[in-house]
N, C-alpha and C positions, 0 to 999 in steps of 0.2 A: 504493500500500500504506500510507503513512504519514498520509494523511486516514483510513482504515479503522480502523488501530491506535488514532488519536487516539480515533474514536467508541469503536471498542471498549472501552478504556480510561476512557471517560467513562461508558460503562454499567455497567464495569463497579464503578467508584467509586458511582455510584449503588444497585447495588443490594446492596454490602458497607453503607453509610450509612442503609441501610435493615434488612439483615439483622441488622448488628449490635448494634443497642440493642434487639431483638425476642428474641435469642438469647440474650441473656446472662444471664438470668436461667434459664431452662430447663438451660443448658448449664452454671451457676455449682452448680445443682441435682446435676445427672448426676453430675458430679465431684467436689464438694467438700461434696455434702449429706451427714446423717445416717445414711443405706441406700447410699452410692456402695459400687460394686467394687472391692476392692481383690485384685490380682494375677488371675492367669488364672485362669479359669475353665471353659475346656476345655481337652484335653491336647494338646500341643502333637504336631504330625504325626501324627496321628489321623484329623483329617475334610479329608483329599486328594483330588484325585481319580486315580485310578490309571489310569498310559500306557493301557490298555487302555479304560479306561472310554471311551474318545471312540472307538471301535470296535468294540466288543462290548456287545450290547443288555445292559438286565438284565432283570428280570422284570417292571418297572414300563411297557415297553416292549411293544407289540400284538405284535408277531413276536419271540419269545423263545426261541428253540432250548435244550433242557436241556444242551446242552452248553455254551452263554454261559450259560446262570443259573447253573450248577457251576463255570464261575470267576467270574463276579461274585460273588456268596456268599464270596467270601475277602476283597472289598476291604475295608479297615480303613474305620470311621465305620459308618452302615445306610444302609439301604435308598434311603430321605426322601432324602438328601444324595449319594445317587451321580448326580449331575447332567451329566455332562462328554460323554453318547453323543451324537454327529450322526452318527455311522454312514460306510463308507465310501465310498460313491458320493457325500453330502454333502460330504466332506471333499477328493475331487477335484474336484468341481465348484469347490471356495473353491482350490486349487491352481492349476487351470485358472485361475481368472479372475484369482488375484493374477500370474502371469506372463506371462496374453494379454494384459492391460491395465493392466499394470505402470506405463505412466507418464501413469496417469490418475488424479488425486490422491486421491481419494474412495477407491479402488481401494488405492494406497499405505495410505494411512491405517487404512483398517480390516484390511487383509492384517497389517501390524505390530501393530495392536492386539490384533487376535483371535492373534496369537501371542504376544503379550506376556501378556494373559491365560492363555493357555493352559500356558505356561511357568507360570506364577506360581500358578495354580490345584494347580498340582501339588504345591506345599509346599513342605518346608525340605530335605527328601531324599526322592529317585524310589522309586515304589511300582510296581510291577508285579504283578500275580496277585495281589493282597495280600502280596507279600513287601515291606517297606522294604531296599531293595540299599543302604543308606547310602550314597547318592552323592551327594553334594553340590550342589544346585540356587539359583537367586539369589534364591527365597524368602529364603534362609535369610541374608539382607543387614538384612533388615528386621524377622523374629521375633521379635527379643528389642527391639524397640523398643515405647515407651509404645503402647498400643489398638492394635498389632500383632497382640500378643497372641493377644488374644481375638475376632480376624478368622478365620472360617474361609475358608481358603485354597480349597475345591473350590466355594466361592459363587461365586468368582470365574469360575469356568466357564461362568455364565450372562451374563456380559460375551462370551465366545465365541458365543455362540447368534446375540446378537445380532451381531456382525461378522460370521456367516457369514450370518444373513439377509440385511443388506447385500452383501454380496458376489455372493450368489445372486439376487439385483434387478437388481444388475448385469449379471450372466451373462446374466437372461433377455433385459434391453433391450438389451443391444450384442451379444451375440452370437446367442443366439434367434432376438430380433426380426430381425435385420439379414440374417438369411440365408435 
């Protein structure tokens, strides 16, 4: 492990030596120029993604029953930004695999990840139906911190998609295939 680190560590020296005399004027720009941002610029626990949204289609979705688009229609942010549906048969299938192949590290890794996202996508307090139930979530550790801010938290639910496709590659090669 400790030859590995060493490389990694030297790459990654390399490519900070490189990134950073290339960024810094872009980035001295962004921030400290003439037009920067100053304070937030979206409203803070607004553009979440609601518990629901990662189980209930919206309209944006090919099979959309009028009874999922009549509570999507409540979640807070639009339409564009309700990003967070894999639906339920996707969602046990990432359950199945984070616990059949639990101590296969690819498997670990993205099962935490896509929940840590998923957690985190959801904002600074839990929205259901479009109601904010003011409950306090570990978004809300990080919100009031510098380009926090102005992160919309339900983006983050497309870090989800991706651990659940990972996970679902998995599914197919080790259990699928295998049987």
């Amino acid at each position: 492990v400790c030859p590995r680190l060493r490389h990694f560590a030297r790459g990654l020296a390399a490519a900070a030596g490189v990134a950073a005399p290339l960024s810094v004027v872009p980035l001295a720009c962004q921030f400290l120029g003439p037009n920067h941002l100053v304070g937030v610029i979206q409203p803070r626990n607004f553009y979440v993604t609601d518990l629901l949204n990662f189980v209930v289609p919206t309209e944006l979705q090919m099979v959309a029953p009028d009874a999922a688009v009549a509570i999507t229609r409540r979640f807070t942010g639009n339409g564009s930004e309700w990003n967070g549906y894999l639906g339920l048969p996707l969602l046990l299938v990432c359950a199945y695999t984070a616990w059949r192949l639990r101590r296969v590290a690819v498997v670990r890794f993205f099962a935490l990840l896509g929940a840590a996202m998923a957690l985190l996508s959801l904002g600074p307090h839990l929205h259901v139906a479009g109601h904010d139930l003011r409950l306090p979530l570990p978004y809300l550790v990080v919100d009031h911190l510098p380009l926090f801010g102005n992160l919309l938290p339900n983006r983050l639910a497309l870090y989800v998609d991706l651990c659940a496709a990972v996970l679902t590659a998995v599914f197919i090669d080790r259990v699928v295939m295998e049987e």
